[in-house]
C-alpha positions in Angstrom: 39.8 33.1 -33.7 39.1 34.0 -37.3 40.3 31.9 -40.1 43.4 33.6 -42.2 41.5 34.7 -45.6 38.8 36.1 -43.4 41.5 38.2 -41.8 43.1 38.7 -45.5 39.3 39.6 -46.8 38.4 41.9 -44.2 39.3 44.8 -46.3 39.8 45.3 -50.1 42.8 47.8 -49.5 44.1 46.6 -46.0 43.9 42.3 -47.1 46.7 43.4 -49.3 49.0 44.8 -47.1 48.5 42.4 -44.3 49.1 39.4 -46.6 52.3 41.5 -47.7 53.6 42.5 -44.5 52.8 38.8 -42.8 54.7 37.4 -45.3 57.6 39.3 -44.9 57.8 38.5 -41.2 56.9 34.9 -41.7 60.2 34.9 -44.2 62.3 37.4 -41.9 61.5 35.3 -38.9 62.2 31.8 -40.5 65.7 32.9 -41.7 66.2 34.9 -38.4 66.1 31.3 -36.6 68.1 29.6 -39.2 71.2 31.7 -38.9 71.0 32.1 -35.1 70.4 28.4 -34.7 73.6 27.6 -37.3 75.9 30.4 -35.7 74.9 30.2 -31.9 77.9 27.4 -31.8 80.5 29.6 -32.1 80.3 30.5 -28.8 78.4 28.5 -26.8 81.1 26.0 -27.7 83.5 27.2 -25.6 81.2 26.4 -22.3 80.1 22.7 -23.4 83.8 21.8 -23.7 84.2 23.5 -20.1 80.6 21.4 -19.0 81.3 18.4 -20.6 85.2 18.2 -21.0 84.9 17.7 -24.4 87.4 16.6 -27.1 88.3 18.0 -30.2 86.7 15.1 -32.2 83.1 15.4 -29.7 83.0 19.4 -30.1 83.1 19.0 -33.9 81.1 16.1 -33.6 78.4 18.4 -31.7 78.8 20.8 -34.5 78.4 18.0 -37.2 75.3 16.6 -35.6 73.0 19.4 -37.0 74.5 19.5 -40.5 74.0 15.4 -40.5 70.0 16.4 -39.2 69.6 19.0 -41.9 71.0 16.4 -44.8 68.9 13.8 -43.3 65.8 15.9 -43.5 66.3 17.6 -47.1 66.9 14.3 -48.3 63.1 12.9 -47.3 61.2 16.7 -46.7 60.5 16.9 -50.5 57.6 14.3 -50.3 56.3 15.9 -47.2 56.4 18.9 -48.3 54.5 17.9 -51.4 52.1 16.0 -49.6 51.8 18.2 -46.4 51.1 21.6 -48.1 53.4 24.9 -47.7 51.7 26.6 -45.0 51.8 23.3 -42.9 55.5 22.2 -43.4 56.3 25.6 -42.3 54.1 25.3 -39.4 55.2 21.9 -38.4 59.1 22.9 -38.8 58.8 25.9 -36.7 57.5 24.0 -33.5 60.1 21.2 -34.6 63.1 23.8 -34.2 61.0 25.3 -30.8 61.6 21.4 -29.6 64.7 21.0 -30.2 66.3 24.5 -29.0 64.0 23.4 -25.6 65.6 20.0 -25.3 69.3 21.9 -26.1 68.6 24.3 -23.3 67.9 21.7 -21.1 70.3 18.8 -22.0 71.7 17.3 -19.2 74.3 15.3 -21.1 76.8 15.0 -24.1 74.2 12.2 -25.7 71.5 14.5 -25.3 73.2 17.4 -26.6 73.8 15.9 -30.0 69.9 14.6 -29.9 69.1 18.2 -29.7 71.3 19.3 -32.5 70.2 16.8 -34.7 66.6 18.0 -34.5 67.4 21.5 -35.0 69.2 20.3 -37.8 66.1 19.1 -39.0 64.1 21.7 -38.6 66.1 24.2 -39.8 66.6 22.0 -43.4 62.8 21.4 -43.3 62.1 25.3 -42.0 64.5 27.0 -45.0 62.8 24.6 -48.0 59.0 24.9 -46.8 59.6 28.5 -45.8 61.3 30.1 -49.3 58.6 27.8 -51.7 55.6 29.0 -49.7 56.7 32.7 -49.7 57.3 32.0 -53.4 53.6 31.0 -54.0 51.7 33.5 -52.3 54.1 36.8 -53.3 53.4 39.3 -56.0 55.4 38.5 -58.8 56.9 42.1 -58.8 57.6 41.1 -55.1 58.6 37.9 -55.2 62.3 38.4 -55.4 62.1 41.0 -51.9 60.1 38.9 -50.1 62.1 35.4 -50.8 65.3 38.0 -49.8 63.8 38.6 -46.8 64.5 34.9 -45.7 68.4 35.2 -46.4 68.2 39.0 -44.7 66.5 37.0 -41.4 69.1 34.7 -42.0 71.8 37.4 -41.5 70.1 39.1 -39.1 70.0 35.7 -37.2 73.4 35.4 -37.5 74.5 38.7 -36.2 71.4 38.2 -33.4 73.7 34.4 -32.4 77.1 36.9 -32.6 75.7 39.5 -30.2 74.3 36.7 -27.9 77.5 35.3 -27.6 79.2 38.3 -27.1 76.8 39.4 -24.5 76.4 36.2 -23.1 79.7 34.4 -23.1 82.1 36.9 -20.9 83.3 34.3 -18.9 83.0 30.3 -19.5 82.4 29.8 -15.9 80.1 32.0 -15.1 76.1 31.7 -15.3 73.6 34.5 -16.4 70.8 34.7 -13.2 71.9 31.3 -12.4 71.7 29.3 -15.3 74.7 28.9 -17.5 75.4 30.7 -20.6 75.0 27.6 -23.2 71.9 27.1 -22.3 70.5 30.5 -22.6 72.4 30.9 -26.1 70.2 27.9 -27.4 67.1 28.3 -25.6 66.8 32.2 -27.3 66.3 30.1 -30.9 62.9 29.7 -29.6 61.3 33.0 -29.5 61.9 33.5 -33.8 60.3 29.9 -34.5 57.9 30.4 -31.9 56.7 34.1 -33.2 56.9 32.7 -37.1 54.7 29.8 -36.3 51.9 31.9 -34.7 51.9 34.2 -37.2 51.1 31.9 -39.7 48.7 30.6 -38.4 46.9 33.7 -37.7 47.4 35.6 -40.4 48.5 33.5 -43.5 46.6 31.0 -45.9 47.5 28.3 -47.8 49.3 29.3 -51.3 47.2 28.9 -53.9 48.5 25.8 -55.3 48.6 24.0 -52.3 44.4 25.1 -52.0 43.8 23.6 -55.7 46.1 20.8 -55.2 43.4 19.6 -52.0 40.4 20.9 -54.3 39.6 24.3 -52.7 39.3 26.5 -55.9 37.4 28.8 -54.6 39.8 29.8 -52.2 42.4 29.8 -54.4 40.6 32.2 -56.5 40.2 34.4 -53.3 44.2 34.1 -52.0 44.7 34.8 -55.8 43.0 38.1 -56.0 44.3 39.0 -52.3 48.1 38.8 -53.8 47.4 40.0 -57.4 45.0 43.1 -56.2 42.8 42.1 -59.0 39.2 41.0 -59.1 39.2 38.1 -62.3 41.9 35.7 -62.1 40.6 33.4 -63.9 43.6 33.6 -66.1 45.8 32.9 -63.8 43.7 29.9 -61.9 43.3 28.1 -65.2 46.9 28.2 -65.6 47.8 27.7 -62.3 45.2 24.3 -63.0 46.7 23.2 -66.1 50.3 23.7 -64.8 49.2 21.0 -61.7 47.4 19.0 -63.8 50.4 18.4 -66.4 52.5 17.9 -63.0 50.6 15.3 -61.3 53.0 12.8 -63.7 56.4 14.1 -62.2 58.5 11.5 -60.0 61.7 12.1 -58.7 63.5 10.6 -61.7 62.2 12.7 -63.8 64.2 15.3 -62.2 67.3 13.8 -64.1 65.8 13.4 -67.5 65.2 15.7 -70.4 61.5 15.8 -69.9 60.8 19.5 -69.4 63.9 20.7 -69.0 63.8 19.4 -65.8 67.9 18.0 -66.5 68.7 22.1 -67.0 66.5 23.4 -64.0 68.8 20.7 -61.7 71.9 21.9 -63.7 70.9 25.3 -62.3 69.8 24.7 -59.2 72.9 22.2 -57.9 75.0 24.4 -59.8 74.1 27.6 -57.2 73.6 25.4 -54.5 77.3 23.9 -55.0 79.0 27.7 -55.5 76.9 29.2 -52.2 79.1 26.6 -50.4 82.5 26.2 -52.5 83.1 29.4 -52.5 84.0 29.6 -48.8 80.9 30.8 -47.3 80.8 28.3 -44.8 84.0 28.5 -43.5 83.6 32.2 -42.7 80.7 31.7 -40.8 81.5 28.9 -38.9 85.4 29.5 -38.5 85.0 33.0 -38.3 86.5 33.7 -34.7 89.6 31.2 -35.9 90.2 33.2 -39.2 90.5 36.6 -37.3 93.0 35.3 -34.9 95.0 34.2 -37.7 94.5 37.7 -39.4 96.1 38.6 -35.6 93.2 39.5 -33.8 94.1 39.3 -30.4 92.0 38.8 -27.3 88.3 37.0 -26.9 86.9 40.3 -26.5 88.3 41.6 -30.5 87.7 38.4 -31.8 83.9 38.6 -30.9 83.7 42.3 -31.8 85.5 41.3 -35.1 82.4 38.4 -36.0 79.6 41.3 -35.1 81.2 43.3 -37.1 80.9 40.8 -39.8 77.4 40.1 -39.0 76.7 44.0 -39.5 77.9 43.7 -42.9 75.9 40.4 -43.5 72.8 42.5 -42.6 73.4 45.8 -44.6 74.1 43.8 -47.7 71.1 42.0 -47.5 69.2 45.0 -46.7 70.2 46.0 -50.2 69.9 43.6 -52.2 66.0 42.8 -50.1 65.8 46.6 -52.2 66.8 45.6 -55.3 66.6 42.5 -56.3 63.4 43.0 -58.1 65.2 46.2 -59.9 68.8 44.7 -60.8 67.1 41.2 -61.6 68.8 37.6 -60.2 71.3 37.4 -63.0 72.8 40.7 -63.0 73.6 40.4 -58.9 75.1 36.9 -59.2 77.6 37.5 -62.2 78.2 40.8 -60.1 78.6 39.5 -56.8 80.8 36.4 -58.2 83.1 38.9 -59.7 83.7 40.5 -56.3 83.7 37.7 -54.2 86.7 35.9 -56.2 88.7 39.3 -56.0 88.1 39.5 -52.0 89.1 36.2 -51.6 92.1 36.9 -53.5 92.6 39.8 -51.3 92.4 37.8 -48.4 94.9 35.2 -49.6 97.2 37.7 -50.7 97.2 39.4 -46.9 97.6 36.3 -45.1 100.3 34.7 -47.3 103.1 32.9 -45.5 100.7 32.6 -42.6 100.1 28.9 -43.2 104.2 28.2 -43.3 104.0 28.9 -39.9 101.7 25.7 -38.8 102.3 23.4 -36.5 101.3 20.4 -34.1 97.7 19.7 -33.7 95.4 21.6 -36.7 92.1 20.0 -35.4 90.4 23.1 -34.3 86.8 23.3 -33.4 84.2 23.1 -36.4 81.9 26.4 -36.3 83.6 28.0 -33.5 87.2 28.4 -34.0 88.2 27.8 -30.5 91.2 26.5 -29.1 91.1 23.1 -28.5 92.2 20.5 -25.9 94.3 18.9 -27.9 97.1 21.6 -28.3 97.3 24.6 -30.9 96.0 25.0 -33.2 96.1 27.2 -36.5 94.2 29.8 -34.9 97.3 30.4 -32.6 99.9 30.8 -35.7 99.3 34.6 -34.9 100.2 34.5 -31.3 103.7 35.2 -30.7 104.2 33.3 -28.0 102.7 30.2 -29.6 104.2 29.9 -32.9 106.7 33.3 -33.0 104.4 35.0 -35.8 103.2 38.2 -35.9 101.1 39.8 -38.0 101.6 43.5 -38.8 98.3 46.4 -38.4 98.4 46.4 -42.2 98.1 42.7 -43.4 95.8 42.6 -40.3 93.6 45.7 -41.6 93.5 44.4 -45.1 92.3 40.8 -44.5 89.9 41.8 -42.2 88.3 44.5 -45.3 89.0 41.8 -47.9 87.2 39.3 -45.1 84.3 41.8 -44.5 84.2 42.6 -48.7 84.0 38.9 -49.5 80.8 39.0 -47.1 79.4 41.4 -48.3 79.2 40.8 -52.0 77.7 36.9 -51.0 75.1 38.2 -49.0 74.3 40.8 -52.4 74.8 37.6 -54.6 74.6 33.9 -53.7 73.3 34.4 -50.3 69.5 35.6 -51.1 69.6 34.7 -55.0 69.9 31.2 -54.8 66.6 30.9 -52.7 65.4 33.0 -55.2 66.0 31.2 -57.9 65.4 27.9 -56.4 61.9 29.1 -55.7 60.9 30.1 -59.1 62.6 27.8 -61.3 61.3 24.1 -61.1 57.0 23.7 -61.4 54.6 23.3 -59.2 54.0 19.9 -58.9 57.5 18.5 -58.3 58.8 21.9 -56.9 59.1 20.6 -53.3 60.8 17.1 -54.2 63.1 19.3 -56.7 64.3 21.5 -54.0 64.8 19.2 -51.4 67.3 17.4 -53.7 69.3 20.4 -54.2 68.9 21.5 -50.9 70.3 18.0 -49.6 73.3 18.6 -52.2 73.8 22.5 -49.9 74.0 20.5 -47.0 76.1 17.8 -47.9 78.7 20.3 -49.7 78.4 22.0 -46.4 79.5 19.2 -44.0 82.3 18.3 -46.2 83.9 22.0 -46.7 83.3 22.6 -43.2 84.9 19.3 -42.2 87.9 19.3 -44.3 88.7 22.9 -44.1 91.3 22.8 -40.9 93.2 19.5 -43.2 93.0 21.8 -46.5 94.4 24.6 -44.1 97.0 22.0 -43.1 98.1 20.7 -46.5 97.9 23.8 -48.6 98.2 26.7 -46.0 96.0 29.8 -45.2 96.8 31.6 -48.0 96.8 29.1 -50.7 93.1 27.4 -49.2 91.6 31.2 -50.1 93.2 31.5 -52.7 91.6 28.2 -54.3 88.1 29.7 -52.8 88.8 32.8 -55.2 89.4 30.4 -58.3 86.0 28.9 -57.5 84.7 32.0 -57.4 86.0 32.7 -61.0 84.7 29.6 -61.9 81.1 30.8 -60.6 80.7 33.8 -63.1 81.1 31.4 -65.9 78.7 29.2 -64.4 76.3 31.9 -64.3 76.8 33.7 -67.6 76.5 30.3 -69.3 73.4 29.0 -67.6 71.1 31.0 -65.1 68.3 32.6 -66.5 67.0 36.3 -65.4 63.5 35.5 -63.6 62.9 39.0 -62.6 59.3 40.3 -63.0 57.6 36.9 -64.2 55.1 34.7 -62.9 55.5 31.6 -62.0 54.1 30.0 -64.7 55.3 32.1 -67.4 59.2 31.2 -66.0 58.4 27.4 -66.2 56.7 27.8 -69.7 60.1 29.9 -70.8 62.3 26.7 -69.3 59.8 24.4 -71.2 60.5 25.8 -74.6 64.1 26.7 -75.2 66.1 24.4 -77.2 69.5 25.6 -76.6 72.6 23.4 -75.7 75.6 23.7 -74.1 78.6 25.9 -75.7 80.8 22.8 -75.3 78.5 20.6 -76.6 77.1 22.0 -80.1 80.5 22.2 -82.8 78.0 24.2 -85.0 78.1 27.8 -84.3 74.9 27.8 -86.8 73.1 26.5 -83.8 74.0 28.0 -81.4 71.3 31.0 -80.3 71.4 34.6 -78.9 71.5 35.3 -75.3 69.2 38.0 -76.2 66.7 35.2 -77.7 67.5 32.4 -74.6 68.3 33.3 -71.4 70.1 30.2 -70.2 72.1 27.2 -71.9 71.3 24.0 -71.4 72.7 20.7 -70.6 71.3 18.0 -72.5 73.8 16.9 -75.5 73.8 17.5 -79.0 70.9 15.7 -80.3 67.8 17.7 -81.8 64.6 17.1 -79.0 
């Protein structure tokens, strides 16, 4: 088999478009298996309580086990991905996640179940870090914002791809599809996007130029270089690609919370979009979706399920768009846009279920990413089902949460959903880029468990209404967030964004009394975090 570059360098106008295209896929594919491998629960939870007779505490438990994996592994994949190279961590996460959907598909047991979601846990953590920095490093700068979208579109397509599976899959809880039950098909068809990203790779992809000078290969960093930049010298671009590396070899993971090039700012951005992407209620609607459209009054497995695809449709087309343009609009302008129009569906939504979570009762602990009924009695997804609770929702609160529901989605996945990666790809150098995002990729995770674990007691405390309608005030809270601090990226390399990060001197608007120095957004494109003191 040939090696990748000589693939790539088989033909000066073709190289191009192969390297773009495979890295697209590799991207869409990676995504594609995270969100089918995060939302594949939702119904294949239903059949391991059946299997297993399962309790509420084990099926959120099973649920839990894969958020627990993916902290676990963002927490120590920086290093390894540091150490390993791109190209190889997303290799060696792929056929991690093709394990552990195996093993699921095959678990003969409760113990082993959680085993297997604890590995895809892993993987997926490993799989989304590696995948969205290597993209990063081997994309156009013009194209770097489309093809890091492309993960987050995969994602959503992955999610819609788990949705249909279920809904096709999942008819009846005792039944088996050509013998085997349902479960086990829904996780063993994770394997066949990992499996198809990790052999394109390695057939068609190379290292990312850093990674190549990093392990001494110049010379075929210089030829990746001129396959992604369609130019002949790059010698420009190596020498600062060299110097950036060799200032970076210094860089420790401490250094990530000290002023030393602006690396305290880059975190403040980084966990600051990592930490709105989840408090904002994203995680909830995935994962609870089927629960929050039988409290909207959605009625019936079959409407329920036709209700989440519906959602993963919109998930999809708003990706799509903002895949298109991202590199047009710039990262900036979509956040502060999509922020604005996510707090005002979430106040939509909290506005057409108000008075729904008055109407609570007995045993709130329903099933983490499924929004099943559970075993132990009803559970707020019934409070819409007259014969459980005596409430009924009317066509038009019921229309209008399910539009606000669909709007909310739809303005994330143009916002928050692919920006962050975005951003999270371009913002922190070279040399500590890996360690850098596995530390805000470990704060995503653990903000995830923790909203996704406490959102039926928040329901329980607060109500329906009133738990979207503190979602929307984060939401609010978000466009600040990003008209104070993120940066636009759009159209820069690499090394010209970290330069830019290196030499602002702004500070924080709550920081500085002296209006004399504070600068122009037009001159600084973010605010920083670092006191008052001159640096």
């Amino acid at each position: 088999m040939m090696e990748p570059l000589q693939i790539l360098e088989s033909d000066s106008h073709g190289g191009s478009a192969i390297l773009l295209a495979a890295t697209c896929a590799v991207a869409a594919l990676g995504g594609l298996a995270f969100g089918y491998a995060l939302a594949v629960p939702s119904g294949a939870l239903p059949h391991l309580r059946d299997r297993f007779l399962l309790s509420s505490a084990q099926q959120e438990l099973a649920v839990g086990a894969a958020l627990a994996g993916a902290l676990v592994a963002s927490l120590l994949g920086g290093p390894l991905l540091d150490r390993l190279g791109r190209r190889s961590a997303v290799a060696c996460s792929g056929a991690l996640l093709v394990t552990g959907s195996a093993f699921l598909a095959c678990a003969p047991s409760y113990a082993a179940l959680l085993g297997g979601r604890a590995v895809v846990g892993v993987a997926i953590a490993a799989s989304s870090v590696a995948t969205c920095v290597y993209v990063a490093e081997v994309a156009h700068p013009r194209r770097r914002g489309a093809l890091v979208s492309a993960y987050e579109l995969g994602v959503t397509g992955g999610v819609l791809a788990a949705y249909a599976a279920n809904l096709v899959l999942g008819r009846g809880p005792g039944g088996t599809v050509g013998g085997v039950a349902p479960w086990r098909w829904m996780f063993g068809l994770c394997c066949v996007p990992a499996l198809a990203q990790v052999m394109l790779l390695v057939a068609c992809l190379p290292a990312s130029p850093s990674s190549l000078l990093r392990c001494g290969q110049a010379e075929a960093a210089e030829r990746t270089l001129r396959r992604i930049l369609g130019q002949q010298d790059v010698s420009a671009e190596i020498d600062a690609l060299r110097s950036s590396l060799e200032m970076e070899k210094q860089y420790s993971v401490l250094d990530l919370l000290r002023r030393k090039d602006s690396m305290r700012t880059r975190m403040l951005i980084g966990g600051g979009l990592v930490a709105f992407q989840q408090l904002t209620g994203q995680p909830t609607v995935l994962f609870y979706a089927a629960s929050v459209f039988r409290a909207a009054g959605y009625r019936g497995e079959a409407s329920v399920l036709l209700a989440s695809v519906g959602l993963g449709l919109v998930k999809v087309a708003a990706t799509s768009v903002a895949v298109a343009v991202v590199d047009r609009v710039g990262r900036r302008r979509s956040l502060l846009a999509g922020s604005v129009a996510m707090a005002l569906s979430l106040a939509a939504v909290a506005a057409a279920t108000s008075g729904l979570g008055d109407a609570a009762g007995g045993n709130t602990s329903a099933v983490a990413s499924g929004g099943n009924d559970t075993m132990g009695g009803p559970s707020w997804a019934n409070w819409t089902h007259v014969e459980d609770g005596g409430v009924s929702v009317g066509p038009t609160a019921r229309w209008a949460s399910l539009l606000a529901i669909l709007a909310f989605v739809g303005a994330f996945s143009l916002s928050y959903g692919p920006m962050t990666w975005v951003l999270l790809s371009e913002i922190f150098p070279a040399g500590i880029k890996g360690r850098a995002i596995a530390v805000t990729t470990s704060l995503n995770w653990g903000i995830n468990l923790v909203v996704s674990l406490v959102f039926l007691d928040i329901i329980e405390c607060l109500g329906l209404s009133m738990t979207f309608l503190l979602y929307a005030i984060m939401g609010v809270v978000s466009v600040v967030f990003v008209n104070a601090f993120v940066p636009e990226t759009k159209g820069q390399t690499l090394e010209e964004i970290s330069q830019q990060l290196n030499s602002t001197h702004t500070r924080a608007l709550w920081c500085c009394g002296d209006a004399k120095r504070r600068q122009n957004r037009e001159e600084v494109q973010y605010r920083r975090l670092d006191g008052c003191a001159p640096l």
